[in-house]
DSSP file (Angstrom, degrees, kcal/mol; ACC not computed):
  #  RESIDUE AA STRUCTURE BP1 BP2  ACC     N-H-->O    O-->H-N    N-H-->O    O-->H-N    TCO  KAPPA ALPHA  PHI   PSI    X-CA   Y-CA   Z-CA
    1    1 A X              0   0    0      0, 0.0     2,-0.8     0, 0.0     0, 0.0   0.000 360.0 360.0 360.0 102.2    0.0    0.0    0.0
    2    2 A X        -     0   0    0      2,-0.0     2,-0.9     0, 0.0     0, 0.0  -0.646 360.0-150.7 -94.1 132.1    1.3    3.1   -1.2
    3    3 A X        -     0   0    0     -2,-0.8     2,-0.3     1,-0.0     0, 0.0  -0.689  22.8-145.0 -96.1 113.1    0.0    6.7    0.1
    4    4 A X        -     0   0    0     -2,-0.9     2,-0.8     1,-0.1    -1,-0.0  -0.546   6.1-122.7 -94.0 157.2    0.4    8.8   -2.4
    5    5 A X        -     0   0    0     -2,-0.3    -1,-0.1     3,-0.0     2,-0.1  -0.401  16.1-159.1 -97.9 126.7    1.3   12.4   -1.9
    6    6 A X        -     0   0    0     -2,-0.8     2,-0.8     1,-0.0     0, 0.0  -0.688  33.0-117.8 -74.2 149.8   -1.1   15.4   -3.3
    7    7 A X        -     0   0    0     -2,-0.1     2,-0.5     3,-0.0    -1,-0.0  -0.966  22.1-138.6-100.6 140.5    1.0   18.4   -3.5
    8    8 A X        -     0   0    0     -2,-0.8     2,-0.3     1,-0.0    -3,-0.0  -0.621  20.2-135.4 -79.5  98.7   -0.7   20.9   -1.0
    9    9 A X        -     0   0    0     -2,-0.5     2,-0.2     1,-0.1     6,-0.0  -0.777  30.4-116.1 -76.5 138.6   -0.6   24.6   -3.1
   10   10 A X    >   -     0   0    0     -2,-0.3     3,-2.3     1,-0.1     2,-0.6  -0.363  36.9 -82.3 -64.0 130.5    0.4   26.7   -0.6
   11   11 A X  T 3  S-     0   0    0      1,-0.3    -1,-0.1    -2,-0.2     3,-0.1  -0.448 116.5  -0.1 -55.1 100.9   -2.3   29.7    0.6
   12   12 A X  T 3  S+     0   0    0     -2,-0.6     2,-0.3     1,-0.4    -1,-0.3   0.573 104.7 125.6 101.6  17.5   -2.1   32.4   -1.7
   13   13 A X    <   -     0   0    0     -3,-2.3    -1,-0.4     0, 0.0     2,-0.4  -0.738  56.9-110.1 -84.1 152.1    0.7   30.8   -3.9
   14   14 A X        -     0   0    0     -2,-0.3     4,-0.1    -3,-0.1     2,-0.1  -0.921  15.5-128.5-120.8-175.9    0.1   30.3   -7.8
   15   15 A X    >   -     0   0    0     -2,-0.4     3,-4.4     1,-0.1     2,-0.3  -0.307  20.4-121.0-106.3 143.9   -0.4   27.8   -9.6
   16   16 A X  T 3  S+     0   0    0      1,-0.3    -1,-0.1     5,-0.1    -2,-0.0   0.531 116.3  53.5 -78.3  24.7    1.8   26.8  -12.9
   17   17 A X  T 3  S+     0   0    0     -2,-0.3     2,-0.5     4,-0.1    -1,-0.3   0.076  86.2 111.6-118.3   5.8   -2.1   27.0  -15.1
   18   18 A X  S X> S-     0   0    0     -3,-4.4     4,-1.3     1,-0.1     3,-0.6  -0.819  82.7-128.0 -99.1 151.4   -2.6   30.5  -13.6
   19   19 A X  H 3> S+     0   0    0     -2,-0.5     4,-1.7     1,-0.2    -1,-0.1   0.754 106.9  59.0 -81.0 -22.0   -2.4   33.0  -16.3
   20   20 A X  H 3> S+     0   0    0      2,-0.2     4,-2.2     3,-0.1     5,-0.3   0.996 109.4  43.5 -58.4 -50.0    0.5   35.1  -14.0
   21   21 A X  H X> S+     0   0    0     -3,-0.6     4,-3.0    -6,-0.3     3,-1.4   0.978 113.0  56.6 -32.2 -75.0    2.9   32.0  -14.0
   22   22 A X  H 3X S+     0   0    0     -4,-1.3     4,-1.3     1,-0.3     3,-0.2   0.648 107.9  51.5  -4.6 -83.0    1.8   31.8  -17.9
   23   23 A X  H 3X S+     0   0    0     -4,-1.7     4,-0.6     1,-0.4    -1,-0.3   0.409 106.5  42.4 -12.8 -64.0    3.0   35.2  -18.1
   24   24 A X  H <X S+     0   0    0     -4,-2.2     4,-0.7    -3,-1.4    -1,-0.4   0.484 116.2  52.8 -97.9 -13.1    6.5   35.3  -16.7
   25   25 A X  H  < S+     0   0    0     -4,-3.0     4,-0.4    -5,-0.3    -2,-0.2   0.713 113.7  55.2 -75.8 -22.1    7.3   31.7  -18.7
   26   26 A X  H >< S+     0   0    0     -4,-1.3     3,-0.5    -5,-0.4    -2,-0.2   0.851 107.4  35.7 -19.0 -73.7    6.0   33.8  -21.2
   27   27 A X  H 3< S+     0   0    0     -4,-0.6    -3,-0.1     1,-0.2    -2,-0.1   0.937 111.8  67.0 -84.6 -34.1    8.1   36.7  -21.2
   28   28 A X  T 3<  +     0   0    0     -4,-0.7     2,-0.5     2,-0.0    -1,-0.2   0.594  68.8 106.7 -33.6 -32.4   11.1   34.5  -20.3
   29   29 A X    <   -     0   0    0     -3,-0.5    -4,-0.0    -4,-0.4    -3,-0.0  -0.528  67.7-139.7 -69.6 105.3   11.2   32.7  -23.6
   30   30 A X        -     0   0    0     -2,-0.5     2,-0.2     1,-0.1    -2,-0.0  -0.386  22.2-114.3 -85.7 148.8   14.5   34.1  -25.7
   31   31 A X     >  -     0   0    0      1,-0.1     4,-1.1    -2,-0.0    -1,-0.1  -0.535  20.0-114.7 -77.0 127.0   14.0   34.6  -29.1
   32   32 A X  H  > S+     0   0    0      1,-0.3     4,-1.0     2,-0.3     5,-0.1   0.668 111.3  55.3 -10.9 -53.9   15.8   32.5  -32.0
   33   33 A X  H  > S+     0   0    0      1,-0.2     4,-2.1     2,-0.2    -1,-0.3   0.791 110.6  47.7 -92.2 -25.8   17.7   34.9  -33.4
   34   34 A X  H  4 S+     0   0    0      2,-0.3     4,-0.5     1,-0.2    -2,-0.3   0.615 108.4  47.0 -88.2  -5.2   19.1   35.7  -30.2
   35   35 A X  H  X S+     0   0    0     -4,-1.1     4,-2.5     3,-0.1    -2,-0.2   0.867 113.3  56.0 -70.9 -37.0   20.0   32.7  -29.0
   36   36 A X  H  X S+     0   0    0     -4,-1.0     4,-0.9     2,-0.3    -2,-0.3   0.863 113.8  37.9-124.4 -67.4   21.5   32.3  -32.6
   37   37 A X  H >X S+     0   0    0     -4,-2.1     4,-2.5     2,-0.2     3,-2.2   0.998 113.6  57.8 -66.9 -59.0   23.6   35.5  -32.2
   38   38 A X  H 3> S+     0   0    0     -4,-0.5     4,-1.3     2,-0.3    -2,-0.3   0.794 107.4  54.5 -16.4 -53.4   24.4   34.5  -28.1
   39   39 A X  H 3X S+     0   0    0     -4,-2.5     4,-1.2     2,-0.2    -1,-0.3   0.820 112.1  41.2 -65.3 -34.8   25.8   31.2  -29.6
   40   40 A X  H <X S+     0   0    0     -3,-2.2     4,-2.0    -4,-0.9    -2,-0.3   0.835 109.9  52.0 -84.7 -32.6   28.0   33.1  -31.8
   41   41 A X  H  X S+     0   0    0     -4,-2.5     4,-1.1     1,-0.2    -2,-0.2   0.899 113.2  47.3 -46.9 -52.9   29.2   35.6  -29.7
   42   42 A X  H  X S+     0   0    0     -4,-1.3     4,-2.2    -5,-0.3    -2,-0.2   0.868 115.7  44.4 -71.1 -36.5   30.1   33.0  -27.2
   43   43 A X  H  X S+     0   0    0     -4,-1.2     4,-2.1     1,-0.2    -1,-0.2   0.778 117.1  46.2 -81.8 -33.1   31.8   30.8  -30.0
   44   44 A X  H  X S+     0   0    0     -4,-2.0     4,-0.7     2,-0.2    -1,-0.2   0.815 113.2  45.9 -82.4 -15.8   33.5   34.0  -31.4
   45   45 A X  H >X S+     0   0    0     -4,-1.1     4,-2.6     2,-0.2     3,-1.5   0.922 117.3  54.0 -91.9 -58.7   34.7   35.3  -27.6
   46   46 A X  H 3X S+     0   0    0     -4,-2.2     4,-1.5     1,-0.4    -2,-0.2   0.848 108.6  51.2 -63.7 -50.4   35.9   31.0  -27.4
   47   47 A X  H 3X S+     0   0    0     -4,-2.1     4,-0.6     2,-0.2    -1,-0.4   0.587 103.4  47.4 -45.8 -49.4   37.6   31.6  -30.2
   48   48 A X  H << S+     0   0    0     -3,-1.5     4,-0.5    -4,-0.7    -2,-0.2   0.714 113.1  56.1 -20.8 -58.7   39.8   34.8  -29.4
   49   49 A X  H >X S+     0   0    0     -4,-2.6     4,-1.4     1,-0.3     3,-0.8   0.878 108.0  44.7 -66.4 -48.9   40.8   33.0  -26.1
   50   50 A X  H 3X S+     0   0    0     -4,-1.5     4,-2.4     1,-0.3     5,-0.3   0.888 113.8  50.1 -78.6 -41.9   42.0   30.1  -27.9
   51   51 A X  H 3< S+     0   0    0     -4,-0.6    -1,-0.3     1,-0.3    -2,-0.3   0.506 119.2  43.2 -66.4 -11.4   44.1   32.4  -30.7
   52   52 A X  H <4 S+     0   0    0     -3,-0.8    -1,-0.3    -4,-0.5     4,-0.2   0.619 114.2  47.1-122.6 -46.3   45.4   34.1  -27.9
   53   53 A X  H >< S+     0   0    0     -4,-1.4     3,-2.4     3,-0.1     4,-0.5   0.956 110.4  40.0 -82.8 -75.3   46.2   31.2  -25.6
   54   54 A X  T 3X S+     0   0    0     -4,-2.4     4,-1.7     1,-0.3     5,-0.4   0.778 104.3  61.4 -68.3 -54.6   48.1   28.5  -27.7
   55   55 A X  H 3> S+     0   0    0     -5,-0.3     4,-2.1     2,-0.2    -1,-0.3   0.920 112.0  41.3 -31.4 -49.1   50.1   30.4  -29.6
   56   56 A X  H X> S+     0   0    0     -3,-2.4     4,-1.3     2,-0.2     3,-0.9   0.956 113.0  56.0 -67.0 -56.9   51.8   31.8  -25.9
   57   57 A X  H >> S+     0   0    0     -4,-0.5     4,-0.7     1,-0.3     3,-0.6   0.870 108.7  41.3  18.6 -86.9   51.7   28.5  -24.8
   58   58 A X  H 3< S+     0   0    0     -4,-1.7    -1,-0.3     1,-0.2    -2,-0.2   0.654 116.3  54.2 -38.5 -24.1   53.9   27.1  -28.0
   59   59 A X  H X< S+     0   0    0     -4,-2.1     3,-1.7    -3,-0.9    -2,-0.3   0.885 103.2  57.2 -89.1 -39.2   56.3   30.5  -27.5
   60   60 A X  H << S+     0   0    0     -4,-1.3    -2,-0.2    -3,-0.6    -1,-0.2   0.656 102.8  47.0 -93.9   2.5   56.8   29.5  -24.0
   61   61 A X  T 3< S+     0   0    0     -4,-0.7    -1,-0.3     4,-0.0    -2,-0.2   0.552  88.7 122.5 -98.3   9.5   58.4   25.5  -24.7
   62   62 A X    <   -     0   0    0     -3,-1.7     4,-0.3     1,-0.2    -3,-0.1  -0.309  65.5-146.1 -46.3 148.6   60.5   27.8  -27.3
   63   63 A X  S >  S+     0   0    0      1,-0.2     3,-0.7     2,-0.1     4,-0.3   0.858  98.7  61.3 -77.3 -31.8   64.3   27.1  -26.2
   64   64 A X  T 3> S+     0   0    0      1,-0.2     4,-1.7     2,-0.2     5,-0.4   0.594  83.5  86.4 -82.1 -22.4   65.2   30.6  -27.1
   65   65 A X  H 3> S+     0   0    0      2,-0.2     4,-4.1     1,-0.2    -1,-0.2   0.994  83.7  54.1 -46.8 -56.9   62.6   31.8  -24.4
   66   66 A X  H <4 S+     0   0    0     -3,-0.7     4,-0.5    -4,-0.3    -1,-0.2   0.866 110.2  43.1 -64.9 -39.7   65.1   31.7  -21.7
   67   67 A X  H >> S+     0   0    0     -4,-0.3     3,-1.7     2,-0.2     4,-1.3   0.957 110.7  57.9 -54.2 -61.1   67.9   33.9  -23.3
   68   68 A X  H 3X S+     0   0    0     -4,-1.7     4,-1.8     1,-0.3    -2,-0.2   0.744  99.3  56.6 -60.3 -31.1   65.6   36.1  -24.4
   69   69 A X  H 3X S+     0   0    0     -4,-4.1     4,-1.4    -5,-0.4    -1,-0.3   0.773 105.9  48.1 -71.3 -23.5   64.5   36.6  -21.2
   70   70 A X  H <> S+     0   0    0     -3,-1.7     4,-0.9    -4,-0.5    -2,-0.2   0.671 104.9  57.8-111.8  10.3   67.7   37.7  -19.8
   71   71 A X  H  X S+     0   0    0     -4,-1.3     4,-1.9     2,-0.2     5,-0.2   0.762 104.4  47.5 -80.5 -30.5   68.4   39.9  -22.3
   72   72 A X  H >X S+     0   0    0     -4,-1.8     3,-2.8    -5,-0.2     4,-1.3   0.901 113.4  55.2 -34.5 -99.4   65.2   41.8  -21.5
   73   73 A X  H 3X S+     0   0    0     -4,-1.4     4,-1.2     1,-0.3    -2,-0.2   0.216 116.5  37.4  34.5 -84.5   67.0   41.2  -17.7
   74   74 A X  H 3X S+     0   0    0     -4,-0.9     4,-2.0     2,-0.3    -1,-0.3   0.812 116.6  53.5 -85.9 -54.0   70.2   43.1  -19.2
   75   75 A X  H <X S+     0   0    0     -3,-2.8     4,-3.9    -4,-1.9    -1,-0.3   0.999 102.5  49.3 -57.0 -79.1   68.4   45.2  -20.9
   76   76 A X  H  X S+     0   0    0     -4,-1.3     4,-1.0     2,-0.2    -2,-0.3   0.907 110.6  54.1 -20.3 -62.2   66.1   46.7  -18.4
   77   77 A X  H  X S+     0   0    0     -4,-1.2     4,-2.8     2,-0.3     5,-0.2   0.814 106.2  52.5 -79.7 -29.2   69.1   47.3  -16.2
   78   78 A X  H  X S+     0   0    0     -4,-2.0     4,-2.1     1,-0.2    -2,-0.2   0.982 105.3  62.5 -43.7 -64.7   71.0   49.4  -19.3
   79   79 A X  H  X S+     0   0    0     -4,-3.9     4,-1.4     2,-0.2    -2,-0.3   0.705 104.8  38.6 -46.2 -36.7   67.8   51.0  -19.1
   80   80 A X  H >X S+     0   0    0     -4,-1.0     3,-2.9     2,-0.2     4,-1.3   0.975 117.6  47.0 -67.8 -78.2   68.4   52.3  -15.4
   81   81 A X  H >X S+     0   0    0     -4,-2.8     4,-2.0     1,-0.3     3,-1.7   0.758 108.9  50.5 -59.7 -39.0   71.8   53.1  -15.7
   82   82 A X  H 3< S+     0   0    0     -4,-2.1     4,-0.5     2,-0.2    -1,-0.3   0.918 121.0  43.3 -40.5 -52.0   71.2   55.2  -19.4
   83   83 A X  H << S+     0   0    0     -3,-2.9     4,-0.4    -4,-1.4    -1,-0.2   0.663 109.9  59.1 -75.8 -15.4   68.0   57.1  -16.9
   84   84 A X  H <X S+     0   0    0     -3,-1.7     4,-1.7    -4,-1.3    -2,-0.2   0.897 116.6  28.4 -89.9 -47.2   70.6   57.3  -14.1
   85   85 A X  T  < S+     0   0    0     -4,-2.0    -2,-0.2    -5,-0.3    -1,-0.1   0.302 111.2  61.5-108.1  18.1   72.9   59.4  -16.3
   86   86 A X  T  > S+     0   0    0     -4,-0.5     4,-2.6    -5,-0.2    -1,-0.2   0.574 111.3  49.0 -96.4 -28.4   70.4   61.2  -18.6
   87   87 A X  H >>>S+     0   0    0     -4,-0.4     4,-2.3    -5,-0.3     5,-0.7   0.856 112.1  44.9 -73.9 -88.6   69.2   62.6  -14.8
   88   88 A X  H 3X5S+     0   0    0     -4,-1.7     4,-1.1     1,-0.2    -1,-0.2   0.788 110.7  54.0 -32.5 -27.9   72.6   63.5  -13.9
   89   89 A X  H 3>5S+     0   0    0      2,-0.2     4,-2.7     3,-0.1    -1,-0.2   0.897 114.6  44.7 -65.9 -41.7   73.3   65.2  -17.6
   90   90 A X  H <X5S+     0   0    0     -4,-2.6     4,-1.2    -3,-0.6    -2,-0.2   0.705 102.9  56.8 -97.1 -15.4   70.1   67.3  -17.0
   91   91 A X  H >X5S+     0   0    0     -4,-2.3     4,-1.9     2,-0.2     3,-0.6   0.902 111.8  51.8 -75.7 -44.4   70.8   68.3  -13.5
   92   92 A X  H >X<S+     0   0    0     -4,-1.1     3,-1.6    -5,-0.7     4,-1.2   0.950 108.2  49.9 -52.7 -62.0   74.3   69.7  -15.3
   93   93 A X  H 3X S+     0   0    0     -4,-2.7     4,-1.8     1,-0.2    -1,-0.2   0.630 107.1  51.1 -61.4  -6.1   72.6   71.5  -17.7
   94   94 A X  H <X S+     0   0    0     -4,-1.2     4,-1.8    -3,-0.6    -1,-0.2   0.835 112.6  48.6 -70.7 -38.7   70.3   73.2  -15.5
   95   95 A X  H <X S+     0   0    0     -4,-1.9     4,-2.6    -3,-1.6     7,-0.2   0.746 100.0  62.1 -53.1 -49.0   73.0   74.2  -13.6
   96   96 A X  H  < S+     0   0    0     -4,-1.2     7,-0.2     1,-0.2    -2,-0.2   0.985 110.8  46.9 -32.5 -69.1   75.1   75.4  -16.4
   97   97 A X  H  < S+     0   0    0     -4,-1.8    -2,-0.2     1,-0.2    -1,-0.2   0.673 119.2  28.8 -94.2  15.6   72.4   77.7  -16.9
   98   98 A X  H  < S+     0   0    0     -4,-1.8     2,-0.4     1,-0.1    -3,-0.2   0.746 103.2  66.6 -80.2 -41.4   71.6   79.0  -13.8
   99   99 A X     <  -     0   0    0     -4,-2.6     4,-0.5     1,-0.2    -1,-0.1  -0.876  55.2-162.1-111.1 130.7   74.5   79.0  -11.6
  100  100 A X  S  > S+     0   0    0     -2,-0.4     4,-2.1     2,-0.2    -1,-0.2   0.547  93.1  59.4 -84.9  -0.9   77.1   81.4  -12.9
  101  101 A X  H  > S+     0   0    0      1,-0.2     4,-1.1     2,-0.2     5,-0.2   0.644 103.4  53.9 -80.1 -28.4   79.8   79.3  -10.3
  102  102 A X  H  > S+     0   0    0     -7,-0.2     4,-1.5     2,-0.2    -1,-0.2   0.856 114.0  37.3 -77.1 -48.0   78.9   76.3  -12.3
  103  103 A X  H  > S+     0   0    0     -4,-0.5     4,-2.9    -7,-0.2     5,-0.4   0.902 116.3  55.2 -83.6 -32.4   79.8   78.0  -15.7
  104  104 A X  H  < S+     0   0    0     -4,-2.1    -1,-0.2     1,-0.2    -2,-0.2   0.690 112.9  36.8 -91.2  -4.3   82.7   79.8  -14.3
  105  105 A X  H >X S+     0   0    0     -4,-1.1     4,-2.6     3,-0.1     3,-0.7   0.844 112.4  59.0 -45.6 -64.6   84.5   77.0  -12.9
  106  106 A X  H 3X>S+     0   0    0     -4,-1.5     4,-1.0     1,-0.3     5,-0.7   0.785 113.3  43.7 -71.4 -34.5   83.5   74.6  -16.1
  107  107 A X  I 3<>S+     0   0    0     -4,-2.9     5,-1.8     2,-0.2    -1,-0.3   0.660 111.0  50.2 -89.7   8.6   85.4   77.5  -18.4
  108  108 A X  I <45S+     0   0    0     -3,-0.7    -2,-0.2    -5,-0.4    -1,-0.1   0.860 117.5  42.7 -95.9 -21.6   88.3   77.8  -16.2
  109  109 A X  I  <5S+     0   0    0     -4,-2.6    -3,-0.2     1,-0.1    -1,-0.2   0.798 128.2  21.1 -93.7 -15.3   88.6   73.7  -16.3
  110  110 A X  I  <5S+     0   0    0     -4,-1.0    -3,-0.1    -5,-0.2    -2,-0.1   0.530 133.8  31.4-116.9 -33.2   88.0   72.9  -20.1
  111  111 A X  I   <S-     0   0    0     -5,-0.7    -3,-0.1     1,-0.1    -4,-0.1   0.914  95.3-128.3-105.9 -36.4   88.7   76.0  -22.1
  112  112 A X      < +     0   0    0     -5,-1.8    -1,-0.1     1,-0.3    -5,-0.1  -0.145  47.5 163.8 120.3 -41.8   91.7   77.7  -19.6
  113  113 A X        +     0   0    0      1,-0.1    -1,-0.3     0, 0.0     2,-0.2   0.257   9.8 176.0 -50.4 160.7   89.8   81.3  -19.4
  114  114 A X        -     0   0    0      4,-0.0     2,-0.4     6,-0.0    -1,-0.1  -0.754  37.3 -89.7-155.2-179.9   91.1   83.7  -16.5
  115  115 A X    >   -     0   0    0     -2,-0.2     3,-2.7     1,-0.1     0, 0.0  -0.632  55.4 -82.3 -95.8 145.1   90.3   86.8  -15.6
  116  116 A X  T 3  S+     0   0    0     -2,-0.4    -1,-0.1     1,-0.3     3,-0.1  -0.305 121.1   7.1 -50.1 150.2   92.3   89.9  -17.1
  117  117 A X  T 3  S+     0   0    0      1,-0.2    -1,-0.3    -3,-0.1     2,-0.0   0.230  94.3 138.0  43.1  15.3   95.5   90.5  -15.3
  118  118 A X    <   -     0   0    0     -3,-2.7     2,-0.4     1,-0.0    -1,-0.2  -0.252  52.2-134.9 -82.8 163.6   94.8   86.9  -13.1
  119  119 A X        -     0   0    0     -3,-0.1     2,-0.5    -2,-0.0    -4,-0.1  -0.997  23.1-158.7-120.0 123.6   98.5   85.2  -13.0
  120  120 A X        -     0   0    0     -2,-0.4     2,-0.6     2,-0.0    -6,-0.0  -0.982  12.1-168.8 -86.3 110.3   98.4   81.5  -13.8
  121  121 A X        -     0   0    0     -2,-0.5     2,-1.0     2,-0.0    -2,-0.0  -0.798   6.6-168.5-111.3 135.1  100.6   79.0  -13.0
  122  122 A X        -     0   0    0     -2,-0.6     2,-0.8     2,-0.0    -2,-0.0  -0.771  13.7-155.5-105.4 127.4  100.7   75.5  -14.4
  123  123 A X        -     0   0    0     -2,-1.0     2,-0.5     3,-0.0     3,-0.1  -0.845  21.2-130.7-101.1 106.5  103.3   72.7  -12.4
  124  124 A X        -     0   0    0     -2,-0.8     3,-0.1     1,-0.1    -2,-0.0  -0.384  18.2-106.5 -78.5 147.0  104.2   70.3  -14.4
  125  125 A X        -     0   0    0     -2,-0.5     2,-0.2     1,-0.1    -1,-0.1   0.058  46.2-101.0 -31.6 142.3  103.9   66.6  -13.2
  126  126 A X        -     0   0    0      1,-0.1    -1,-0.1    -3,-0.1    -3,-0.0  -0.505  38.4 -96.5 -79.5 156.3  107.2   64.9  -12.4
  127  127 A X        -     0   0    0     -2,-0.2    -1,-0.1     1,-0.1    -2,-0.0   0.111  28.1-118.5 -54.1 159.8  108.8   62.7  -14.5
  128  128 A X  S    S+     0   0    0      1,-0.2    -1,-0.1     3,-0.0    -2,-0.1   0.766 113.4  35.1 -75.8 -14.4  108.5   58.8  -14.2
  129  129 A X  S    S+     0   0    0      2,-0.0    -1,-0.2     0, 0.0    -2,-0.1   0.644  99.9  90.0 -97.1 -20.2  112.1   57.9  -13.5
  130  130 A X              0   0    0      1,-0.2    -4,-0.0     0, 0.0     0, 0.0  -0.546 360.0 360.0 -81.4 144.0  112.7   61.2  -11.4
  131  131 A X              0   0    0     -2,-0.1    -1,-0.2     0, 0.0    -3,-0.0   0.120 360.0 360.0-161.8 360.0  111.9   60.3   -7.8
């Protein structure tokens, strides 16, 4: 003997044959030609991913990968030192032209200039066998 079970609608629930239910399975229903674009979109997105993936995938069992990476490495750090002394060039040249102590030192060491009537004297080094 089996008791079989009624299902009990709930008070004030409704029921899937009442025309609100209808309604919202109704309005739910997607359209063909947008499922039909949805499919392609998804296939074309799937697609991308794949063109995208496996190629990188194949580049990275390259043998050449690993040198190439530490010439980036090498490179990069060229890069510093090149920014290290492009900073240091520009701080001279700001300095050339702003501080006249900066220009007048930088001709009295490269070019020689003095001042009218200044007295220079130059010593030369001693020789390599005189001691």
């Amino acid at each position: 003997m089996r008791r079989e079970r009624r299902k009990v609608a709930r008070p004030g629930a409704p029921s899937l044959r009442s025309p609100q239910v209808r309604k919202v399975l109704v309005d739910m229903h997607v359209a063909p030609a947008t499922r039909r674009w949805g499919m392609r979109l998804l296939l074309a997105l799937a697609v991308a991913v794949v063109i995208g993936y496996v190629p990188a995938q194949i580049l990275a069992r390259d043998p050449r990968v690993p040198g190439l990476r530490r010439q980036v490495g090498g490179l990069e750090q060229e890069i510093e030192v090149v920014e290290q002394q492009n900073g240091r060039l520009i701080r001279e040249i700001e300095a050339l032209r702003a501080d006249v102590h900066t220009i007048e030192s930088r001709a009295r060491a490269e070019l020689g200039m003095v001042y009218p009537n200044e007295l220079v004297l130059r010593i030369a080094p001693p020789a390599a066998g005189a001691l």
